[in-house]
DRENMAR-817045 format. One line per field, with one value per residue (C-alpha): residue in three letters; residue number from 1; x, y, z. Coordinates in steps of 0.2 Angstrom, whole numbers, plus 5000, padded with zeros to 4 digits. Each point is the difference from the previous one (the first is absolute). Layout:
REM residues N
residuo (ALA	...)
num (NUM	...)
x (X	...)
y (Y	...)
z (Z	...)
REM end
This chain:
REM residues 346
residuo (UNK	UNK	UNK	UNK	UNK	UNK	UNK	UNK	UNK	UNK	UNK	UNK	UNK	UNK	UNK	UNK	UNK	UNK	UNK	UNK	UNK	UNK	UNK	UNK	UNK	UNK	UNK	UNK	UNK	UNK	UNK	UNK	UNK	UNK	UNK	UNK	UNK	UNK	UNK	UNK	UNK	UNK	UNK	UNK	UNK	UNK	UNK	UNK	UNK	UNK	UNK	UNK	UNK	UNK	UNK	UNK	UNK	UNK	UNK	UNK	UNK	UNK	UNK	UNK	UNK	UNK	UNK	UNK	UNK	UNK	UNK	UNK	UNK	UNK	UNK	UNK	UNK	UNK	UNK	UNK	UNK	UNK	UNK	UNK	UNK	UNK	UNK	UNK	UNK	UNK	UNK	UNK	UNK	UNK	UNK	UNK	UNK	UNK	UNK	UNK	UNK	UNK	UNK	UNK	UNK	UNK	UNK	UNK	UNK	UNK	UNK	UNK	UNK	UNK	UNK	UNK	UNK	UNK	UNK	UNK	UNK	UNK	UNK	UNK	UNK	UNK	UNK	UNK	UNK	UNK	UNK	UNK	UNK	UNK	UNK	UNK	UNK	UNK	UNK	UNK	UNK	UNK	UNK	UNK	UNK	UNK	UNK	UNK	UNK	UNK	UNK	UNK	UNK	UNK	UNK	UNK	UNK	UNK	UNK	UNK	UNK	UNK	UNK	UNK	UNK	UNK	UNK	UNK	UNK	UNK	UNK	UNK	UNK	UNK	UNK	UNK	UNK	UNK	UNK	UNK	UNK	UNK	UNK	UNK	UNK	UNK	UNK	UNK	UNK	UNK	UNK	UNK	UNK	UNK	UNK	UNK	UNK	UNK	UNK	UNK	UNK	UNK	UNK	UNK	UNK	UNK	UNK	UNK	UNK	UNK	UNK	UNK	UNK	UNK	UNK	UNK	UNK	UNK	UNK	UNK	UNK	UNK	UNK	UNK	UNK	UNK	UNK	UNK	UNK	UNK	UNK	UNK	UNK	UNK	UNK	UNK	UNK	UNK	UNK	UNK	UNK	UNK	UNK	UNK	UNK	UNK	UNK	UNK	UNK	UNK	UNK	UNK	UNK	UNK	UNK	UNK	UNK	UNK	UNK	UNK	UNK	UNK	UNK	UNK	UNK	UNK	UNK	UNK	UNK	UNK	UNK	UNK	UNK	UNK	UNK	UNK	UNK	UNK	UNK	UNK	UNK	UNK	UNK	UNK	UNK	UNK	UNK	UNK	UNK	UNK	UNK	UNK	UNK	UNK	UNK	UNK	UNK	UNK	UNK	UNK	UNK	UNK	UNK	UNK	UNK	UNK	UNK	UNK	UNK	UNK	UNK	UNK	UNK	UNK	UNK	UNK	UNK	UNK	UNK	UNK	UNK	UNK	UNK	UNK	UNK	UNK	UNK	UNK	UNK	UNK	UNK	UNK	UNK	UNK	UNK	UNK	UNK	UNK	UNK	UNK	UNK	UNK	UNK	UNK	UNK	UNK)
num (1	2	3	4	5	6	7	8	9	10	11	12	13	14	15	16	17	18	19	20	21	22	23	24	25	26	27	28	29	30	31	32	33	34	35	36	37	38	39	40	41	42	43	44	45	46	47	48	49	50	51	52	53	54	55	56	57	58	59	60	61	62	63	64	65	66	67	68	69	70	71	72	73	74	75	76	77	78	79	80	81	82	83	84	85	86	87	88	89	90	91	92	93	94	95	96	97	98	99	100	101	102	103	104	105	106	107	108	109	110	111	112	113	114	115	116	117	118	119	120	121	122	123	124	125	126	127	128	129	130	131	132	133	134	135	136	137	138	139	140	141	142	143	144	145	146	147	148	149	150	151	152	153	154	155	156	157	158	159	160	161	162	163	164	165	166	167	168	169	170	171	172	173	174	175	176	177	178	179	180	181	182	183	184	185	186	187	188	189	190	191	192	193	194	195	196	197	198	199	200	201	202	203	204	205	206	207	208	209	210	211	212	213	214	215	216	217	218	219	220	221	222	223	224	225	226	227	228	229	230	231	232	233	234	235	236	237	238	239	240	241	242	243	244	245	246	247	248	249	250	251	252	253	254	255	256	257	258	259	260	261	262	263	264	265	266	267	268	269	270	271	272	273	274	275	276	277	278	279	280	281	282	283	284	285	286	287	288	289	290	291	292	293	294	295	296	297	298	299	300	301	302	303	304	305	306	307	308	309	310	311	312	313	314	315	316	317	318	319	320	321	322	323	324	325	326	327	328	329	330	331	332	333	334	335	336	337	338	339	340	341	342	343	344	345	346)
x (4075	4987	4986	4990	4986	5006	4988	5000	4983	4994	4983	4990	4983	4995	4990	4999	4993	4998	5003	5019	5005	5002	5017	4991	4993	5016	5009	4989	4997	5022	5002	4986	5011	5015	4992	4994	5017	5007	4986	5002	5018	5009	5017	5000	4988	5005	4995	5007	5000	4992	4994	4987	4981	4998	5011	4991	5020	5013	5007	5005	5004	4982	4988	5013	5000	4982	5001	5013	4987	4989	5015	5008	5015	4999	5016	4994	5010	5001	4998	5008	5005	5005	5018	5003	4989	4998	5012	5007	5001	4983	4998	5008	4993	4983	5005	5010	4983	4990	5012	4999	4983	4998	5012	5014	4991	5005	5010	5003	5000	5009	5000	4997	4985	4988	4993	5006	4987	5009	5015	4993	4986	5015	5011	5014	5008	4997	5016	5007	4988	5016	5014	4985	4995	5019	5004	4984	5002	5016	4993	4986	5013	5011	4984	4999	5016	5004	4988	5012	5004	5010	4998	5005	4991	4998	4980	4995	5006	5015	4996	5013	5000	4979	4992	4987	4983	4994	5009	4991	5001	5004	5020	5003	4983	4997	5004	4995	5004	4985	5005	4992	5009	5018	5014	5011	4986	5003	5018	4999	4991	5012	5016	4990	4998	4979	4987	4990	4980	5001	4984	4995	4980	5006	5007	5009	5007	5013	5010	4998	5015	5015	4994	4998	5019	5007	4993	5009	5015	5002	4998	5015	5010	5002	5000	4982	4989	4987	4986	4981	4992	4980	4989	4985	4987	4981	4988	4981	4993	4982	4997	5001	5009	4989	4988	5017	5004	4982	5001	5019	5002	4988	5008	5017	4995	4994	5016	5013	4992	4998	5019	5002	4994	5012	5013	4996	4996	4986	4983	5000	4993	4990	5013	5013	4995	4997	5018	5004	4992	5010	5014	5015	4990	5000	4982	4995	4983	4990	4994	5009	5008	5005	5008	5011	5007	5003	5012	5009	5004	5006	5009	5010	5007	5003	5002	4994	4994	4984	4984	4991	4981	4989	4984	4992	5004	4986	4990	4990	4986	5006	4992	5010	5015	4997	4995	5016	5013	4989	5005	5017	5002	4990	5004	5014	5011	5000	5003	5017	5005	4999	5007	5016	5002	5001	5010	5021	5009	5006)
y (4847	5013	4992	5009	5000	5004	5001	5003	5007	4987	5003	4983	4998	4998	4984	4987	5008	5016	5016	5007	5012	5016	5009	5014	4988	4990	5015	5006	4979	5004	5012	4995	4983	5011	5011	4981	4992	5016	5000	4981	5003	4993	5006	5001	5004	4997	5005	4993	5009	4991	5008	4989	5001	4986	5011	5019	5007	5006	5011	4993	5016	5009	4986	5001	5018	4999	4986	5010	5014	4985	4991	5005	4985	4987	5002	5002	4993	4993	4983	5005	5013	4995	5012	4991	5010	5015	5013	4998	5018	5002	4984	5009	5016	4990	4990	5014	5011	4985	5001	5017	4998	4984	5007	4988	4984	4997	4987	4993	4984	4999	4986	4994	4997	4983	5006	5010	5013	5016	4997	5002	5014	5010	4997	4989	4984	4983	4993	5013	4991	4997	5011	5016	4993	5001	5018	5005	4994	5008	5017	4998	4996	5015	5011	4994	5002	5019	5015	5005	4986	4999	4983	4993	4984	4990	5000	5016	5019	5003	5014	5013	5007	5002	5002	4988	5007	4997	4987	4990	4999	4983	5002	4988	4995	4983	4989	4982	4990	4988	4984	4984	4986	5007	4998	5014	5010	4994	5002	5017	5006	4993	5008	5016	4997	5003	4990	4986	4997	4983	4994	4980	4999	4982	4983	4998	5015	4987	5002	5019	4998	5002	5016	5006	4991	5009	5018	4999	4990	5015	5015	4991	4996	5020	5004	5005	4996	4987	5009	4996	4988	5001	4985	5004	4988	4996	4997	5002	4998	4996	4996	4980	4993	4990	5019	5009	4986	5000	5020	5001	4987	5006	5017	4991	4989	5013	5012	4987	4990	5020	5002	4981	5005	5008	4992	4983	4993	4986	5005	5001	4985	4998	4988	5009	5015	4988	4994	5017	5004	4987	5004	4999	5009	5017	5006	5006	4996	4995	5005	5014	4984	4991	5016	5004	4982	5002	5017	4995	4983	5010	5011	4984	4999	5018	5010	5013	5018	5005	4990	5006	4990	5006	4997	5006	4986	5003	5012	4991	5011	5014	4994	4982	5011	5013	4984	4993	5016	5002	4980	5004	5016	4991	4982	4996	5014	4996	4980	5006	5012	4991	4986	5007	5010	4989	4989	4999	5010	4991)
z (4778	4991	4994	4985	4986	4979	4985	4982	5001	4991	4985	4998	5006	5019	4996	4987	4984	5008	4992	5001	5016	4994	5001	5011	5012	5002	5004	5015	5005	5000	5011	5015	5000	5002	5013	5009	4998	5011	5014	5002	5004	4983	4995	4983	4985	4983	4983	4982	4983	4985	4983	4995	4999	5015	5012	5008	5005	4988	5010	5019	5008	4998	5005	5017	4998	5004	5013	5011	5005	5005	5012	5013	5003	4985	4987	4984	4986	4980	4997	4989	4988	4983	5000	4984	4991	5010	5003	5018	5003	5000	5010	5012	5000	5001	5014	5008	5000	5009	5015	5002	4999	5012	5012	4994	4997	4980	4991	4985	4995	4981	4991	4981	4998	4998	4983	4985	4995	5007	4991	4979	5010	5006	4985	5008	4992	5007	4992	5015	5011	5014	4996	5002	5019	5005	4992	5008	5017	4999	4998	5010	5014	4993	5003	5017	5008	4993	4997	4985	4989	4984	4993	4983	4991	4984	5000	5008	4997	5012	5014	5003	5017	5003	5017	5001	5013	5010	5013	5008	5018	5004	4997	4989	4994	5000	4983	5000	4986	4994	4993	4993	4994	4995	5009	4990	5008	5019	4997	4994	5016	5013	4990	5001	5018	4997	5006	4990	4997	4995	4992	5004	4989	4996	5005	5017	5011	5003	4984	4999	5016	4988	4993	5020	5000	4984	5007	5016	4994	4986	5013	5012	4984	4999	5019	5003	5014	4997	4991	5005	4990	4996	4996	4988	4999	4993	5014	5005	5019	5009	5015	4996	4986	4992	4995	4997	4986	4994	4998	4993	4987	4987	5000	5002	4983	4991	5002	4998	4984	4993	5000	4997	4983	4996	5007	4996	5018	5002	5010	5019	5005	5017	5006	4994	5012	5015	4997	5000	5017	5009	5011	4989	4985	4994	5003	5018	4998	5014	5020	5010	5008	4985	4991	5017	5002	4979	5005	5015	4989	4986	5012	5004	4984	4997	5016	4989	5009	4989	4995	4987	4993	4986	5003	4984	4988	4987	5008	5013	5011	5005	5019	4998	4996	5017	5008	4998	5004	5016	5005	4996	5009	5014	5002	4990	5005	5015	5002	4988	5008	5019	4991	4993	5017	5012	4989	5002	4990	4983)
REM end
């Protein structure tokens, strides 16, 4: 299983009361933790697209731009990129350009989006909200599997015959699909044959198994090999659980109650975020230990081939967050991967 580290490049302040993170700092704080997830050995590094004033990245593809002439192994992917209001030939063409420039270690990781903003910014209509991810995904795909493509839509400008440069040279470049809590979504990836992100920042892993269920069950319905499945999860580590709490649950409470603002959700409670922690819940929170026991059980349920854990919920120090990729890389990487390989094939 890879085993990796995704942020949003999250803008709230380091501390309590403290003054906000600026943009430029986050940025450079973004690329030493990509540069540290790499020498430590991790697999994957992820970066997400927001535009909104408490996220530093817009635009996924130039902050791992940057962090490719800093790594030498790490695969550097969006987490995600909003197709749905982008055009997905220059998604391509973005993403094409970082494998050339990391020496094929791009990918992309399309998906919907968690907020709204880019879709009035970039003149798109919400009514559209679905039928725009489909067409798009579609073309993004079309762009991917020929250098000339002629393709006709409802929501974009058909192409006619267009060369489409550079390509990247990964051959295809990889497409993920994100998904949250829609099972259309899961569906859609396995008939495509393409492999899921599925997001669990809530509740029990547990009951996010059907989704892992409807994505393979789609891609067999239509002859396709199982696709991989990713598992995407909130987390925090220290070197005993009890300081790796302390440090991540006012960050955590801060982020979540911001959103839950908006979308109606109570406050994070300090029992709620204990509940959270235990085995069976959703946030991996806790000693290196602790946090590789919580993979391998969720490995059980879904016998899914990539790990990815965001550290930065709520800006925390940027030393708690480097902290925390180091232990990963260093002692958690390790138990899971000795774990699963001497364990029988399933």
């Amino acid at each position: 299983m890879e085993l990796g580290v995704y942020t949003f490049a999250e803008l709230t302040p380091e501390v309590e009361g403290g003054p906000i993170v600026s943009a430029e700092r986050r940025l450079r704080d973004l690329i030493e933790e990509i540069e540290l997830a790499d020498q430590v050995g991790l697999d994957v590094f992820g970066v997400g697209e927001h535009h909104r004033p408490d996220f530093a990245v817009s635009t996924p593809a130039v902050a791992l731009a940057a962090a490719a002439e800093r790594t030498e192994r790490i695969r550097l992917t969006s987490a995600v990129s909003v197709i749905s209001s982008d055009d997905p030939l220059r998604v391509f063409q973005d993403f094409a350009t970082l494998d050339l420039l990391s020496g094929g270690r791009a990918e992309i990781m399309a998906g919907r989006g968690s907020f709204i903003e880019s879709f009035p910014l970039f003149g798109y209509d919400l009514d559209s909200y679905d039928e725009l991810f489909a067409e798009k995904l579609d073309l993004l795909l079309a762009v991917r599997a020929e250098t000339e493509v002629s393709w006709d839509g409802r929501l974009r400008a058909p192409i006619d015959r267009r060369g489409v440069y550079p390509r990247p040279l990964q051959d295809p470049l990889p497409v993920w699909v994100a998904v949250g809590g829609s099972p259309q979504s899961a569906i859609r990836a396995g008939r495509l044959g393409l492999p899921m992100a599925l997001a669990i920042i809530g509740g029990e892993p547990a009951r996010f198994k059907p989704f892992a269920d409807m994505h393979a069950g789609a891609a067999a319905e239509v002859g396709a090999p199982a696709p991989a499945l990713s598992i995407n999860s909130h987390g925090f580590l220290a070197p005993n659980s009890q300081e790796a709490a302390d440090i991540a649950f006012p960050a955590f409470a801060r982020m979540m109650d911001r959103i839950g603002r908006e979308r109606g959700w109570p406050p994070m409670t300090r029992a709620a975020f204990e509940a959270s922690r235990r085995l069976e819940g959703a946030n991996l929170v806790g000693s290196p230990a602790e946090v590789a026991e919580k993979i391998l059980f969720q490995h059980s349920i879904f016998d899914h081939d990539r790990f990815l854990i965001q550290f930065s919920v709520g800006t925390l120090p940027h030393a708690d967050v480097m902290r925390s990729i180091e232990l990963f890389g260093t002692e958690v990487a390790p138990i899971v991967r000795r774990e699963l390989s001497s364990a029988p094939a399933s």
